[in-house]
C-alpha positions in Angstrom: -3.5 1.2 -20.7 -1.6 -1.8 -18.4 -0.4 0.2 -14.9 1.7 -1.1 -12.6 2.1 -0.8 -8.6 5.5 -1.3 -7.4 5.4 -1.6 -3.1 8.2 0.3 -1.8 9.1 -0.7 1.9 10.2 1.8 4.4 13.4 0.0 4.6 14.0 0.4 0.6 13.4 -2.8 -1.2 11.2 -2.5 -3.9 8.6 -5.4 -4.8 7.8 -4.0 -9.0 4.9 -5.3 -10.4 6.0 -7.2 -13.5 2.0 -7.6 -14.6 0.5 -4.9 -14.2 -3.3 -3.9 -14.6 -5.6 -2.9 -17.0 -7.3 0.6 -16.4 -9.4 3.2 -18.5 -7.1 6.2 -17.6 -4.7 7.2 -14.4 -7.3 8.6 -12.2 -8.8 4.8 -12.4 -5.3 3.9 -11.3 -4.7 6.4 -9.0 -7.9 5.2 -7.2 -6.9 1.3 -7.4 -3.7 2.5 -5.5 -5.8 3.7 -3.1 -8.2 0.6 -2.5 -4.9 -1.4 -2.1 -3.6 0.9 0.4 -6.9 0.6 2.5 -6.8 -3.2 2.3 -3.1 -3.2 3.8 -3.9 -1.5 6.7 -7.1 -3.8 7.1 -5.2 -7.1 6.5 -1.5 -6.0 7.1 -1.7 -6.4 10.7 -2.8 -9.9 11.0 1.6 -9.6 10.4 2.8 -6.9 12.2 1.8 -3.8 14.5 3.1 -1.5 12.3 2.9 -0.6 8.2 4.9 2.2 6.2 5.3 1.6 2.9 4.1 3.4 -0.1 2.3 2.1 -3.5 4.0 3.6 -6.4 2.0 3.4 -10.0 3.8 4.1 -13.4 2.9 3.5 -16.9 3.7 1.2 -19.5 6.6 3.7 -20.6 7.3 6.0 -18.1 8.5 6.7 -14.7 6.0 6.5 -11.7 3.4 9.5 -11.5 1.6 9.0 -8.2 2.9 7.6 -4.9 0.3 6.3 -2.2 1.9 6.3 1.0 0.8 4.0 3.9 1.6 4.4 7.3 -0.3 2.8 10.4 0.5 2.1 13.5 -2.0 -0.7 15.9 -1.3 0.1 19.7 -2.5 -1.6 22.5 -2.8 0.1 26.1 -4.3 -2.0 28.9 -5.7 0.8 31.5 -6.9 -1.6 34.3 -6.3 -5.0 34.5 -8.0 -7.6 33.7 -10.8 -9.7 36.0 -10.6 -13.1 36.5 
């Protein structure tokens, strides 16, 4: 069955996946969602300091039927400074 993940941003917008993937059942989907979601937090900060969004995946014919949320924040606190 073809899946689809649709990003929704924290502010709203919507990116919907208009091709979709190929997967044995929704668990298999479930767990692609998933895999995404761990490779925006490893890649999404070459961007920003901050993600929170959430990966939504539906069906060919029906509304969305698991929402992967992800929300990371990078800090950075110097505690000394630095030698020259």
């Amino acid at each position: 069955m073809r899946y689809y993940f649709d990003i929704i941003e924290s502010a709203g917008a919507c990116l919907h996946d208009e091709q979709g993937e190929l997967h044995d059942d929704r668990s298999k989907a479930e767990a692609e969602a998933a895999k995404v979601a761990t490779e925006m937090v490893r890649y999404g900060f070459t961007r920003a300091n901050a993600i929170d969004c959430a990966i939504e995946v539906r069906g060919e014919n029906g509304p969305p039927f698991v929402r992967v949320r992800v929300c990371a924040t990078l800090e950075i606190e110097r505690l000394a400074p630095r030698p020259d």
